[in-house]
C-alpha positions in Angstrom: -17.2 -6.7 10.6 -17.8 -6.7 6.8 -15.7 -6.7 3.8 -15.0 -3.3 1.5 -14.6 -3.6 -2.4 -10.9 -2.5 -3.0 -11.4 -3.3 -7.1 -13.3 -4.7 -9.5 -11.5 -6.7 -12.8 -13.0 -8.3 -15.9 -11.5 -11.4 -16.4 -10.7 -13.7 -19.3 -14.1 -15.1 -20.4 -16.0 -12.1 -18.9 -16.1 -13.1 -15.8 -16.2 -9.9 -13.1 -13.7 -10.3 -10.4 -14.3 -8.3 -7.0 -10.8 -7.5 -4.5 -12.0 -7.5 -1.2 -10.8 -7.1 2.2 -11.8 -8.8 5.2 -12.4 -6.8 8.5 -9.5 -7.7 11.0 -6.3 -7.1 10.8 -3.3 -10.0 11.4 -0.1 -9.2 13.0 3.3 -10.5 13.8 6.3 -9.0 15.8 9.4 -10.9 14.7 13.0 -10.7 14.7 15.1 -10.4 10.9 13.6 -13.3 9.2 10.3 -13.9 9.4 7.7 -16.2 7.9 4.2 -14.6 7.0 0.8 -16.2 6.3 -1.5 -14.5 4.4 -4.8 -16.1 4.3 -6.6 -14.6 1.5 -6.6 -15.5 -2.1 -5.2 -12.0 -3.4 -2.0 -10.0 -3.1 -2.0 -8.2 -0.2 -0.1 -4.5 1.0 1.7 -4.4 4.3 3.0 -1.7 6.7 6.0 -2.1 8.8 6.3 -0.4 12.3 9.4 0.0 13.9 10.4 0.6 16.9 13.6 2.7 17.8 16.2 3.4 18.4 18.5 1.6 15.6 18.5 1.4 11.8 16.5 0.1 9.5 18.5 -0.6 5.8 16.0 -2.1 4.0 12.9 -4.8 4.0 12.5 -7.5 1.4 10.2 -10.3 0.5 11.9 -13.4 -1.3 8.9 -14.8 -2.1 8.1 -11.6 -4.6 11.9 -10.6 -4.6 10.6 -6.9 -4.0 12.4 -5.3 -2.1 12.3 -1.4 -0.3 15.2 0.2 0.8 15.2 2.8 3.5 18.3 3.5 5.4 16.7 5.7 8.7 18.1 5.7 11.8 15.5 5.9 14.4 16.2 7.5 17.6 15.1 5.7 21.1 11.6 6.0 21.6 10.6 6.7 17.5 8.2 5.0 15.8 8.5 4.4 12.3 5.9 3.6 10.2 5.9 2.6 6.5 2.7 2.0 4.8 2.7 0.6 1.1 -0.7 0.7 0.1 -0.1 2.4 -3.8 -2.9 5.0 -3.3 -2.1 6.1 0.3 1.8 5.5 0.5 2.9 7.0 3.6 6.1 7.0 5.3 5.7 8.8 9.2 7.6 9.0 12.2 6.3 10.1 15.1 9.0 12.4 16.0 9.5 14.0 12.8 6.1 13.6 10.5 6.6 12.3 6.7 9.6 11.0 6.3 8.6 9.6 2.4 11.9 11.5 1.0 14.2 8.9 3.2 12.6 5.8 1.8 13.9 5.0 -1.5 13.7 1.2 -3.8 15.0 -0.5 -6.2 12.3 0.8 -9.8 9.2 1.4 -7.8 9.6 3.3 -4.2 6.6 1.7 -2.7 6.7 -1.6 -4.4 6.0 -5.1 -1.7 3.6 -7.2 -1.7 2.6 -10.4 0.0 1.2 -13.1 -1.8 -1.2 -15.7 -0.7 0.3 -18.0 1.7 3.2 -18.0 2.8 5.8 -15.3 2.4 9.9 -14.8 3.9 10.6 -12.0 5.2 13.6 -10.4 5.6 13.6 -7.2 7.7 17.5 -5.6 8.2 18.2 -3.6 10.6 19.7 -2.9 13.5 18.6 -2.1 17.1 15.1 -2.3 16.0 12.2 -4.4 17.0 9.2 -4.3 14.3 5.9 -5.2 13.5 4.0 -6.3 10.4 0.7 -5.4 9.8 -1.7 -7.4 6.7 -5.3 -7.4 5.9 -5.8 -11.2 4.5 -7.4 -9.9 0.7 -9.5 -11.9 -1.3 -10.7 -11.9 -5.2 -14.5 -13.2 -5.5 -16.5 -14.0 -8.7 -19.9 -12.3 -8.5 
């Protein structure tokens, strides 16, 4: 499929930078510590789904030392999902709707990131099994 703009940056010299993403969507189902590849050449936002029931205290990438802390305790069968794209942040479960007001971090709520290449993950939680979900971003001079 094709590639939407995300945004559009004048660099140093004038040169015009374009963000955008490429059609598919990677995934990985780990277990607490996880590497991640991101393929593109620009940051890129993730979503975490969990699975329940257990607890999830918090989510952290070393690479960027962000880190989101959310301390929810799922119950068996919920699904938790935390997405941190900055324009659409949503935190749902399917049990209960938005749950935003039980996800809190360290300066910036919704603040993690991947960076090109690789990335560790660490997810903590208990009971859990998760999912991370990426589009691979790219900048582009055009």
């Amino acid at each position: 499929s094709g590639a939407s703009v995300r945004s559009i940056v004048r660099a140093s010299g004038g040169n015009l930078l374009v963000g955008f993403v490429k059609g598919s969507v990677a995934t990985t189902t780990a277990g607490v510590h996880t590497l991640v590849t991101v393929d593109g050449n620009a940051p890129s936002v993730p979503t975490f789904r969990f699975h329940g029931a257990g607890f999830v205290q918090s989510i952290r990438n070393e690479t960027t030392k962000q880190e989101v802390v959310i301390g929810y305790t799922l119950l068996a069968g919920e699904i938790l999902e935390i997405d941190l794209n900055t324009v659409n942040y949503r935190a749902t479960s399917n049990y209960y709707g938005d749950v935003r007001g039980r996800v809190f971090a360290f300066g910036s709520e919704t603040v993690l990131h991947l960076l090109p290449g690789l990335n560790n993950i660490y997810v903590y939680s208990t009971g859990t099994d998760f999912r991370i979900i990426w589009r691979d971003t790219f900048w582009s001079i055009d």
